[in-house]
C-alpha atoms as one frame of an Amber mdcrd trajectory, in Angstrom:
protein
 129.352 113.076 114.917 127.679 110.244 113.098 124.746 108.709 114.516 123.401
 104.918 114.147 120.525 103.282 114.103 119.886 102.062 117.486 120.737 105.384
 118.797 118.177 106.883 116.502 115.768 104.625 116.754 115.561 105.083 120.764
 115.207 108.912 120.095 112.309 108.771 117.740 110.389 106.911 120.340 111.110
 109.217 122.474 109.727 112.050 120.063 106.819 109.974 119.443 106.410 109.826
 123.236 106.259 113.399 123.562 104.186 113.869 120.101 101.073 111.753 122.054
 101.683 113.581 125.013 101.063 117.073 123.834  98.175 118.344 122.102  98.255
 121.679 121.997 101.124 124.880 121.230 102.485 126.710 124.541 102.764 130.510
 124.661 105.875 131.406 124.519 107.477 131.414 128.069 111.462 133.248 127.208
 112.776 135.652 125.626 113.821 133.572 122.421 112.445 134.744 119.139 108.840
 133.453 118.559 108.695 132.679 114.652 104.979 131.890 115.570 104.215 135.588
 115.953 106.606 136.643 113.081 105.415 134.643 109.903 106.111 136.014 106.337
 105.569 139.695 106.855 109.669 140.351 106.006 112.190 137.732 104.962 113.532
 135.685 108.100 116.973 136.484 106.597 116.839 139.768 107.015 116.541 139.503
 111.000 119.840 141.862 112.434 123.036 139.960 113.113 121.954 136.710 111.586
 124.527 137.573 108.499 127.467 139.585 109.498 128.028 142.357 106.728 130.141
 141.127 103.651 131.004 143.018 100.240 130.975 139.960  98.108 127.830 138.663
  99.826 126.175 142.475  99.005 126.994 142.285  95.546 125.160 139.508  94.722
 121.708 141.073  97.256 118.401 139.960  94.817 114.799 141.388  95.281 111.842
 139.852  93.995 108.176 140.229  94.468 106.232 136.986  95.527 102.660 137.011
  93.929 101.634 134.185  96.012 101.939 136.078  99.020 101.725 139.680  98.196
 105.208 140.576  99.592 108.551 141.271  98.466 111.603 139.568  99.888 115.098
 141.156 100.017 117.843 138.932 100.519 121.246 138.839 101.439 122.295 135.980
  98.665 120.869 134.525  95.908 117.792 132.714  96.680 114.311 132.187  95.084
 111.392 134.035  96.253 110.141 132.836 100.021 106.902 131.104 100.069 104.924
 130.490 102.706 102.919 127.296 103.601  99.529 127.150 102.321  98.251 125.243
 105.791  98.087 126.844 108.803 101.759 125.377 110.257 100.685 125.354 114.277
  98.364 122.529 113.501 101.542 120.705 112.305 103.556 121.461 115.382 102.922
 120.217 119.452 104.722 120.818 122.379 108.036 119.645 123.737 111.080 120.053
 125.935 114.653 122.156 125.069 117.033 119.723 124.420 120.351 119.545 126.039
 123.266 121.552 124.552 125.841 119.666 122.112 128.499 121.691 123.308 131.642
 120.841 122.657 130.123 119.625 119.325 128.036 121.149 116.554 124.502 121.869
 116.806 122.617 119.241 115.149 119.067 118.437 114.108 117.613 115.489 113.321
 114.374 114.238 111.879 112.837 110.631 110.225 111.595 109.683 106.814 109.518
 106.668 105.703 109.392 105.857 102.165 107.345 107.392  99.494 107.134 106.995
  95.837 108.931 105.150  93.691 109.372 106.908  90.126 111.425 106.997  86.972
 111.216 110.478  87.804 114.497 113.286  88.163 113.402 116.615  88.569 116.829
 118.438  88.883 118.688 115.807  86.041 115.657 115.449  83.757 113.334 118.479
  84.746 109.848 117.737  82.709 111.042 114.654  81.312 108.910 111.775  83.120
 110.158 107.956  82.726 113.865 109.571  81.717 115.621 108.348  84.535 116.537
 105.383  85.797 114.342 103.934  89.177 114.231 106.157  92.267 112.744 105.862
  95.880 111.188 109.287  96.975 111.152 110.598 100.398 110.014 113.847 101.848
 107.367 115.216  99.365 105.012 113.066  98.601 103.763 114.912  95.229 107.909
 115.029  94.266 107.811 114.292  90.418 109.875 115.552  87.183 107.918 118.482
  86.926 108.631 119.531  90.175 110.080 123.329  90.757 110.582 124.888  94.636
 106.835 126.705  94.036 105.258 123.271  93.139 107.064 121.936  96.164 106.490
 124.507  98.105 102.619 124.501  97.659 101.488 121.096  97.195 102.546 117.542
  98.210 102.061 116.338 101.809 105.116 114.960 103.084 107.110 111.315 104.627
 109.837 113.323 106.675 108.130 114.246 109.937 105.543 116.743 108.220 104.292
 118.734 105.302 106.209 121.843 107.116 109.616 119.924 105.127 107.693 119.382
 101.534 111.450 118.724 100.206 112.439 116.206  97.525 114.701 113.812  98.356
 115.591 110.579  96.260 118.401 107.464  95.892 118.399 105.218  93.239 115.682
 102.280  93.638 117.237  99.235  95.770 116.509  96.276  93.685 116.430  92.443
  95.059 117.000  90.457  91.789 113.692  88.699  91.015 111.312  91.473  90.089
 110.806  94.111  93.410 111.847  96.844  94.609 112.638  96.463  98.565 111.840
  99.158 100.351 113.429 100.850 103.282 112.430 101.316 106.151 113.547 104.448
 108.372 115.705 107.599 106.513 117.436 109.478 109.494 118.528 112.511 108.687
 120.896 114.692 110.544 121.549 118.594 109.700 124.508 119.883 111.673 126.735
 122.964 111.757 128.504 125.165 113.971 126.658 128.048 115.639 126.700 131.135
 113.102 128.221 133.105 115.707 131.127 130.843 115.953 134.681 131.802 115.190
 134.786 128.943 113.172 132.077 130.793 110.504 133.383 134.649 111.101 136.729
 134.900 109.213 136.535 138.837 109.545 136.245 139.122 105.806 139.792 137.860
 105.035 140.238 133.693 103.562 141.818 131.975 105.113 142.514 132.711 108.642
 144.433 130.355 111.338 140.929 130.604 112.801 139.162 129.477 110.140 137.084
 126.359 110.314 134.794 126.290 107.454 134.624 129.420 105.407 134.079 132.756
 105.787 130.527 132.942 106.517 127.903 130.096 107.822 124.395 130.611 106.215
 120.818 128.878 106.285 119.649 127.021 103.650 119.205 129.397 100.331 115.268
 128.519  98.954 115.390 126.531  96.285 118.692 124.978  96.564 119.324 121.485
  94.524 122.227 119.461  94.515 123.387 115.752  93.871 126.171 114.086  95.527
 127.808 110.577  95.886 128.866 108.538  92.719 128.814 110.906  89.370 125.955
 109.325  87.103 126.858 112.189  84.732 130.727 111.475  84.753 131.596 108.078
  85.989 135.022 109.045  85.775 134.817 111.132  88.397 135.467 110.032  91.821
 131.807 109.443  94.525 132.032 112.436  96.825 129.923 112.146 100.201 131.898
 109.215 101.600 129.076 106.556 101.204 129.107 103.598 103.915 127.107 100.762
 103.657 127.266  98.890 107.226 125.571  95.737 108.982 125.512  94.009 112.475
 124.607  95.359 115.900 126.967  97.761 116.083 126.501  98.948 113.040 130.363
  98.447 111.764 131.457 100.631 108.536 132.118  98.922 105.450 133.444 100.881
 101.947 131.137  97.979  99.991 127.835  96.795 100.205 128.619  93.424  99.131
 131.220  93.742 102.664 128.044  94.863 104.850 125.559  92.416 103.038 128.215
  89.475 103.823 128.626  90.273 107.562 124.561  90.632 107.457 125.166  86.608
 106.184 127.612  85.862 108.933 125.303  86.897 111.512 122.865  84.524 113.460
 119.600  83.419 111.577 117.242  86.066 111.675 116.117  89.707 110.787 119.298
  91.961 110.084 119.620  96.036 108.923 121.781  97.087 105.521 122.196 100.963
 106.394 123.656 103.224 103.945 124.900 106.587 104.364 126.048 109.506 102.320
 126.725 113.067 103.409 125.678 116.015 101.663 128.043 118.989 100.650 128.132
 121.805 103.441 130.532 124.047 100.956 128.433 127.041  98.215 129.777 128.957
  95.863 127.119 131.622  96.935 125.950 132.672  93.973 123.603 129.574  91.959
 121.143 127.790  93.007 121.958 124.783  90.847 124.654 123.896  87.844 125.545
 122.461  84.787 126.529 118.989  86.490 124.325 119.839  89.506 127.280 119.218
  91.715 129.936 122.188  90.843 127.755 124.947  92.909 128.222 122.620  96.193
 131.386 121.565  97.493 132.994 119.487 100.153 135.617 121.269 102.737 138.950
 119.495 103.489 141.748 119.745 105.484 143.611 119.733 102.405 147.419 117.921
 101.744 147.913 115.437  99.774 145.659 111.688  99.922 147.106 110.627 102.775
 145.711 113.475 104.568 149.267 115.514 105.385 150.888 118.706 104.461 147.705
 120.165 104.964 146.604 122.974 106.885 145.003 120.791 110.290 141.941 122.134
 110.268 138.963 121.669 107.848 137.477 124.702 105.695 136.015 124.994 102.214
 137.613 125.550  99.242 138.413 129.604  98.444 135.386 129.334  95.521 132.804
 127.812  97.776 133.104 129.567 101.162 129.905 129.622 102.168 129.034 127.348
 105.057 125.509 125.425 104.908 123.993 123.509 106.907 125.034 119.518 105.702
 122.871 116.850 106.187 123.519 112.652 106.743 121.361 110.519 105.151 120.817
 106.895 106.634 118.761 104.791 104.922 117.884 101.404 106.560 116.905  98.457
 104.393 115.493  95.159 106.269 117.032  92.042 105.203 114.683  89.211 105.634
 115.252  85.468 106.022 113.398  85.234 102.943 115.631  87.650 100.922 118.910
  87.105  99.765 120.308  89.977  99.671 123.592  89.052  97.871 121.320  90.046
  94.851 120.437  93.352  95.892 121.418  96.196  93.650 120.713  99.623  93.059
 118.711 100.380  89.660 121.597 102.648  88.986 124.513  99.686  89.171 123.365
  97.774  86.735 123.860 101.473  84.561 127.948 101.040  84.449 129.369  98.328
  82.859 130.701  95.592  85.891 129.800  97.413  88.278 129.805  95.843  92.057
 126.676  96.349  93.810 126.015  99.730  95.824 128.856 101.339  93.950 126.741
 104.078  91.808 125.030 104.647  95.115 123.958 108.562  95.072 121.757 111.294
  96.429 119.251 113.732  95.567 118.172 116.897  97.415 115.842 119.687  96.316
 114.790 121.961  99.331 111.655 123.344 100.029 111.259 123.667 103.825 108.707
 126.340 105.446 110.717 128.954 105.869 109.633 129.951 109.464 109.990 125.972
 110.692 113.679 126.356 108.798 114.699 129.516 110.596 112.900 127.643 114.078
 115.833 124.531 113.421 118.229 127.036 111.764 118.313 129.227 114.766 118.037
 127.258 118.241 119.207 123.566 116.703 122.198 124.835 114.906 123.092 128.584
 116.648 122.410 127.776 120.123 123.993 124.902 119.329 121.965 121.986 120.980
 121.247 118.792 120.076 117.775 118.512 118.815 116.528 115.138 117.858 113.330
 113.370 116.582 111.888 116.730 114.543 112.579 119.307 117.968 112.859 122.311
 116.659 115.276 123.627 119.828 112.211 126.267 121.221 109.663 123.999 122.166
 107.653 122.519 119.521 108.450 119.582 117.741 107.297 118.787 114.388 104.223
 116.238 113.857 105.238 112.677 112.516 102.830 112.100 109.735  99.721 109.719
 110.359 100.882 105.796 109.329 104.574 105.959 110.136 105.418 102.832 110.957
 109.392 101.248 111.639 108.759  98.716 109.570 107.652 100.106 105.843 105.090
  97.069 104.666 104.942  96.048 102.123 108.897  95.324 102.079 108.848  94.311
  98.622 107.157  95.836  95.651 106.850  95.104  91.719 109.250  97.040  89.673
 106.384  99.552  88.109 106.584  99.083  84.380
């Protein structure tokens, strides 16, 4: 289910194709839910069969007011307060096609980042504490910072991943080339995918497990104000890197377990212009009931088909683990650095390597995510991307609008390299 760079390269053109094309919102033509005509007048999660009754889910129901918007939001799970966009979100959206179904797969949506800032910054490690952490490059929010909180995100910041409609944070440690810069990447693909929620796979009929059972026993949108980390433990290095990081080089994009692997088959390549891509995956497993943790990573977890290393005596099918068995939509990150014939990149490091003691390069590699997506563009993907399950690419949103890529994207970030800030 993993996509590469080629193939996601030709699909953004053809988004950006259909972006200059259309100028205007269509009326709504089916019978599909219009989140248009529904914005925050009553929780989107609240809509009738989107979460199948559950008495552990109902014990844990919160209601708060929100005194941004004047309403009060009921939901089924823990979650902050909805709030809605301060802009008016049809001027961030144009008109496009339904994309195919991804039948027999998951439904999937994808969507492109360009860089943004580059920070000392760690709003979910080091919340107020500016210049605490170690270098980061930004994407998503552009006003991302370590005072950030889901309202601040939520209601200010434009935004490098499509549009301002996903003001989310998301950060990796700084890439570093050796002699003073940061080097930039270029394109941040990411994919959200997971089965339909009226699968089998996410219905376990309120016993866990079941023979049926895929994931868990319920698959739910993204909770607001969700954080997480994932990939190699800066916390606990002892720990082993969850989110099975890849670093890969070459035309066809071949998977390597060490950037110093991919960076040397970059070298064995012809002269020329060549792609380092790294990718982690983000945990698709929650406990259902915080928004964060102690270690930022014990709330989230990873499913498995369980067994021993090798991957036998399991049970031959993957689910999450019994304390995490809520289902989320996960998300790929692929973040694609240029290597020019001017770099050498057998220097390149991440600002978090150089952190634990003899470490190789691209082995601390990690992410951050801290969501704060409109809520009626989220239940737009959430519902026709991942539950009708089609395979929506570029920003589609699976209904006929496709999100605006933000003025001055470009596929090749300039400048490439940057002063370390001081």
């Amino acid at each position: 289910m993993s996509d590469g760079f080629i193939a996601f390269k030709g699909l953004g053109w053809g988004a950006a194709a259909l972006l200059a094309a259309a100028a205007f919102l269509p009326a709504s033509s089916d019978s599909h839910w219009n989140p248009l005509q529904r914005l925050s007048t009553k929780s989107e999660l609240q809509r009738p069969g989107l979460l199948k009754k559950n008495a552990s889910l109902s014990t844990t129901t919160t209601t708060s007011t929100s005194t941004s918007t004047g309403t009060t939001t009921t939901s089924l799970f823990p979650q902050l307060t909805t709030i809605s966009s301060n802009f008016d979100i049809q001027s961030e959206l144009v008109a496009g096609e339904i994309p195919a179904s991804s039948v027999p797969d998951v439904g999937a949506f994808r969507f492109m980042c360009g860089p943004g800032q580059i920070a000392r910054d760690d709003p979910i490690v080091y919340p107020g504490q500016p210049g605490k952490s170690h270098l980061h490059q930004f994407f998503g929010n552009t006003g991302a910072n370590a005072n950030s909180t889901y309202e601040t995100l939520r209601t200010s910041g434009q935004s490098t991943c499509n549009s301002p409609v996903n003001r989310s944070g998301y950060w990796v440690p700084a890439l570093l080339d050796g002699k003073g810069n940061v080097v930039r990447p270029d394109i941040v693909s990411i994919y959200y995918k997971r089965w339909p929620q009226s699968s089998f796979h996410c219905n376990s009929q309120g016993g866990y497990p079941t023979k049926f059972d895929v994931e868990g026993v319920q698959c739910l949108p993204l909770p607001n104000g969700l954080r997480f980390i994932f990939g190699f433990n800066m916390l606990d290095p002892s720990q082993s890197p969850t989110g099975s990081v890849q670093f890969m080089c070459g035309e066809q994009l071949a998977n390597f377990e060490t950037m110093t692997q991919a960076v040397n088959r970059c070298k064995a390549l012809p002269a020329g212009t060549h792609t380092l891509l790294a990718r982690i995956g983000a945990p698709s497993c929650w406990d259902g009931k915080n928004l964060d943790s102690a270690d930022h990573r014990s709330h989230v977890a990873y499913p498995s088909y369980g067994g021993g290393p090798d991957g036998y005596g399991g049970w031959g099918y993957q689910r999450c683990p019994t304390t995490h068995p809520y289902v989320l939509p996960e998300f790929t990150m692929n973040i694609s650095y240029r290597i020019l014939t001017t770099d050498d990149a057998t220097k390149w490091r991440f600002s978090s390597d150089d952190m634990i003691a003899g470490s190789a390069p691209g082995t601390t590699f990690h992410g951050d995510w801290f969501g704060a997506w409109d809520p009626v563009v989220q239940a737009m993907w959430t519902d026709n991307c991942i539950n009708r399950n089609l395979n929506c690419s570029g920003g589609n949103l699976g209904n006929g609008y496709i999100m605006k890529m933000y003025s001055g994207f470009s596929w090749e970030t300039t400048p490439h390299l940057v002063p370390i800030p001081a």
